[in-house]
N, C-alpha and C positions, 0 to 999 in steps of 0.2 A: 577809157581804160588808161591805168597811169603808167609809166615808161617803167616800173617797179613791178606792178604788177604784168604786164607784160613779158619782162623778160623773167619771171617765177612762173608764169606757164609754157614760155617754152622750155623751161630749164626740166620741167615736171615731164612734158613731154618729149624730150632729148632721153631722159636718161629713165634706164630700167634696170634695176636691180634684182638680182638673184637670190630667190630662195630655194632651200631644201630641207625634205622633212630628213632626210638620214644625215646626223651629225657625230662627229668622232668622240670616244666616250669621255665622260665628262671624269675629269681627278677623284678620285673618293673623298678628300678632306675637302667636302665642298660647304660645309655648315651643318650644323647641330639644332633640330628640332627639337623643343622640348616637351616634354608626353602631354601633351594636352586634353589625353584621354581622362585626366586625373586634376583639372582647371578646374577650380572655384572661382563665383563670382562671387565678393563678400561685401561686394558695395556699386551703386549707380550712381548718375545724375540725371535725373527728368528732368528735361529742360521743355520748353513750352512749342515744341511741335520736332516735324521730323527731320532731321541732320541729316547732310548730304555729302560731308567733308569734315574734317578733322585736323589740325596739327598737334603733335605732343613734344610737351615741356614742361618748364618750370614756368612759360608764359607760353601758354597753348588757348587756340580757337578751335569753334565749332560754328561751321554756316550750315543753313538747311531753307522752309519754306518761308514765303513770307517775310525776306528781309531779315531772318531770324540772323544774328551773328551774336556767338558768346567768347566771352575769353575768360583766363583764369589766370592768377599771379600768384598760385601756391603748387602749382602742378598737380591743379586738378580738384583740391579740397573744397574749394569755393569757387562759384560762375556768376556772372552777372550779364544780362545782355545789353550791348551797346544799342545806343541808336543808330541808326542809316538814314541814306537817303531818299529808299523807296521801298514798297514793299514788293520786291521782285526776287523770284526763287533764284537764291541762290544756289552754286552747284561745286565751286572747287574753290579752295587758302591757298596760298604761300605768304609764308613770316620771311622777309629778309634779313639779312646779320645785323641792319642796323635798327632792327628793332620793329621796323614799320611791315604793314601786312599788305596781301593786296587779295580781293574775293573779286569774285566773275560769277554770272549766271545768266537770267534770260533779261528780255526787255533791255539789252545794253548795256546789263551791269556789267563797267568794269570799275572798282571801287576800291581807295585807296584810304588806309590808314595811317595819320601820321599823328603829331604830337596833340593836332584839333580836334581829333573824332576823325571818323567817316567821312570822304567827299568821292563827287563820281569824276570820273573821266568824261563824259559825254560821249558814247561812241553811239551808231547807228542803234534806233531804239527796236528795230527790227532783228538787231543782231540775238541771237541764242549764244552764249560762250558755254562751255562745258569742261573744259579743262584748262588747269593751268602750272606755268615751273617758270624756276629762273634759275639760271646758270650760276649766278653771282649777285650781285647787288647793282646790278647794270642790265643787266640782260635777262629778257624775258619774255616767254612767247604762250596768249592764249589763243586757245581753239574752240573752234564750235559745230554749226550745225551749216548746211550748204557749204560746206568747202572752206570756211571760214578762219582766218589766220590773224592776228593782231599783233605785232613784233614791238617792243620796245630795245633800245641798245641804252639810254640812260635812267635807268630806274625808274620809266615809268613817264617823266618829263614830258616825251610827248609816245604816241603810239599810231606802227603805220598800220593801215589795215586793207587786205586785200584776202581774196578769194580764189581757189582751185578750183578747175576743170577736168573732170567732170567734180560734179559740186556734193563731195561725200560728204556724209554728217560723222565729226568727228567727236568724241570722246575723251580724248585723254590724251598727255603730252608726257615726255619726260627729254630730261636735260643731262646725259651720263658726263658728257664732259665740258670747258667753255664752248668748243664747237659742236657738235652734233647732236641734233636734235631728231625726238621719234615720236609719231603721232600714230593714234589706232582710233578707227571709228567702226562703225558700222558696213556687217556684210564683209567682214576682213578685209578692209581697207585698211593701208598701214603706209606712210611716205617716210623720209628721213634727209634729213639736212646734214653737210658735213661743214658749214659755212655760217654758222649761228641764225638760217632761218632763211640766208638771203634767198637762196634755192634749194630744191626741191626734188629728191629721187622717189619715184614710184616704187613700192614692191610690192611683186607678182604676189599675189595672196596665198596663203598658208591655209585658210580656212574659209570658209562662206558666212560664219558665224557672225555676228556682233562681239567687238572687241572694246572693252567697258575700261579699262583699264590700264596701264603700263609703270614700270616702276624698275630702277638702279640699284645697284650697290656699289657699282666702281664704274669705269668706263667702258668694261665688257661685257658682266654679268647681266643681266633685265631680263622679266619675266613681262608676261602680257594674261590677262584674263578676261573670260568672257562668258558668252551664253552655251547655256548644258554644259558645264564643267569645266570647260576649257582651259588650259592652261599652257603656255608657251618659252619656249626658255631659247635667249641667244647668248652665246659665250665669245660675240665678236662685234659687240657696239652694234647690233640690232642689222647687221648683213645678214645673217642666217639664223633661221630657229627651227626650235625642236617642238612638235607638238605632242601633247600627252594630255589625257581626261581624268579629271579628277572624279569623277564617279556622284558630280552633287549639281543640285540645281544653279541655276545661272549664277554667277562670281563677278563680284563688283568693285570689288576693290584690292589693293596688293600691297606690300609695302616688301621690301628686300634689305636685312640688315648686314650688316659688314659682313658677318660671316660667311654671306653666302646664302645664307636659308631667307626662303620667302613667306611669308605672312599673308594668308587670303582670307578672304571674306566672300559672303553673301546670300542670297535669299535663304529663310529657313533659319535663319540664327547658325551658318553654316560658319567655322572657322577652322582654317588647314593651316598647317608650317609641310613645305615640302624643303629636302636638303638638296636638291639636285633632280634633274631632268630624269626620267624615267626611272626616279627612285619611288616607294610606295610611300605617300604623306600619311602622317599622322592627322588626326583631325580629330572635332570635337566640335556639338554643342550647345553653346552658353545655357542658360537658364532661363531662355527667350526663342522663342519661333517668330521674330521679329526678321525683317530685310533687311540686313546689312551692306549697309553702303563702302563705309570708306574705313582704312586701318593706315597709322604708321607710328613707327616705332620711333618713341623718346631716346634721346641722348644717353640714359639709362639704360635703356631697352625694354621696357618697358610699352606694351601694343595699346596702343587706345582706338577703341574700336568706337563706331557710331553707327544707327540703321533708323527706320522709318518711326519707332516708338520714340523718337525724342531721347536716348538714352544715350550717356559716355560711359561707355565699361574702360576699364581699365586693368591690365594685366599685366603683370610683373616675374618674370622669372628668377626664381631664388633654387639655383642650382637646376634642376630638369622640372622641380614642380610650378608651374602658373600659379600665382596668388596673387590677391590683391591688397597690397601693401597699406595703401591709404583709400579708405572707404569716403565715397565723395558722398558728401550729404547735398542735401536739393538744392536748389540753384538761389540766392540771395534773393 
């Protein structure tokens, strides 16, 4: 055991943090859903199997099975798929500001784009990763399965990697500010860092469920989703949350836009915008009973969604109504 990893489990087991389901009400102007009862989809991209992740832009990816990885340089109109290094399920992007990407998934992928293609990291080919963020263009931390933690502090340069006890399988990471970090996995397991990663607070779980998901809008807002509905909301950098059900089958993925309003996904071609914690969400959907994986919202604001059929929808609000602006035709 390494003197690093050592002292992140005792740090893990030092400290325990407080949750509670009764939180103080949340401000009314907390974000504007827009009626997604009345969303058209007026255009897809089949891509050549099923997406597991998404980023939206004017230079956006999509990872899924298979080594699958696409990108696009018109925001969305046209995809072409890269080559990789191996054909290993991928499962979660991050694009950083200087243009280069990095995907994670099982068999060790952790996989860096830069101005050559595709190369890997080399990490443990045992390793499962499952989620991933970065604070900055420096800082970055993926998660995975067994307790599983991989920290970079220079962009990737080199990555330390070390493991939690007891050894939850984690899910999904988010980065609300340069320091604090939130991890949710399975069985409402949920830790947080207040130190970029170095250590580790336990929180008392909120639910038994499987937690698939987590996602920011600022340093305070972040929602969390998961299995049978779930839906979680904390308005103090992931110290306390609110839980509430969405009323739909398991939820895979979240995305949170400035406003405030959250963006969810999953199974069943399911898509919600909720404005606030115990408010009733709108919801809606697509023209697909397809699994929905992952959603986040473009610069634009603009949702691009991805699930199991290989498919980018793409939805764009133009005042309260969902459209889809630019009809992406099939994949080059």
């Amino acid at each position: 055991m390494t003197d690093h990893t050592a002292l992140l489990l005792a740090a893990l087991s030092a400290l325990l943090l407080s949750t509670a389901r009764a939180e103080p009400p949340p401000p009314d102007d907390v974000g504007v859903c827009p009626r997604l009862t009345e969303a058209r989809v007026e255009g897809a991209s089949r891509t050549a199997g099923p997406l597991t992740d998404v980023h939206a832009g004017p230079v956006g990816w999509a990872v899924g099975r298979d080594g699958l990885v696409l990108s696009t340089r018109d925001g969305g109109a046209t995809w072409r798929r890269e080559e990789t290094p191996a054909p290993a399920a991928l499962e979660a992007i991050a694009y950083l500001p200087s243009g280069d990407a990095w995907a994670v998934g099982d068999q060790g992928a952790l996989w860096f784009r830069g101005p050559r293609g595709w190369t890997s990291a080399g990490i443990d080919a045992d390793a499962r990763l499952r989620g991933l963020d970065f604070a900055d263009g420096a800082h970055g931390l993926a998660v995975g399965a067994d307790g599983l933690l991989v920290r970079t502090t220079n962009g990737g340069q080199s990555w330390l990697l070390g493991r939690l006890t007891p050894a939850w399988d984690f899910n999904a990471v988010a980065a609300p500010d340069p320091d604090v970090r939130v991890v949710v996995g399975d069985d409402g397991a949920w830790i947080r860092s207040e130190d970029g990663g170095y250590t580790w607070a336990l929180g008392e779980p909120f639910t038994d469920r499987d937690l698939h998901a987590v996602a920011f809008s600022n340093p305070q807002r972040g929602v969390a989703v998961g299995e049978g509905g779930l839906v979680a909301w904390t308005e103090d950098g992931g110290l306390r949350w609110t839980v509430s059900a969405l009323g739909a089958p398991d939820l895979r993925g979240v995305d949170v836009g400035e406003d405030g309003a959250a963006w969810i996904v999953g199974d069943g071609g399911t898509v919600a915008c909720m404005s606030g914690p115990g408010l009733r969400p709108v919801s809606s959907t697509l023209d697909t009973r397809e699994d929905l994986a992952a959603v986040n919202l473009g610069p634009d604001g603009a949702a691009w969604v991805v699930g199991a059929e290989g498919l980018v929808h793409r939805m764009s609000v133009v005042g309260e109504m969902p459209v889809i602006r630019i009809p992406a035709p099939p994949m080059e």
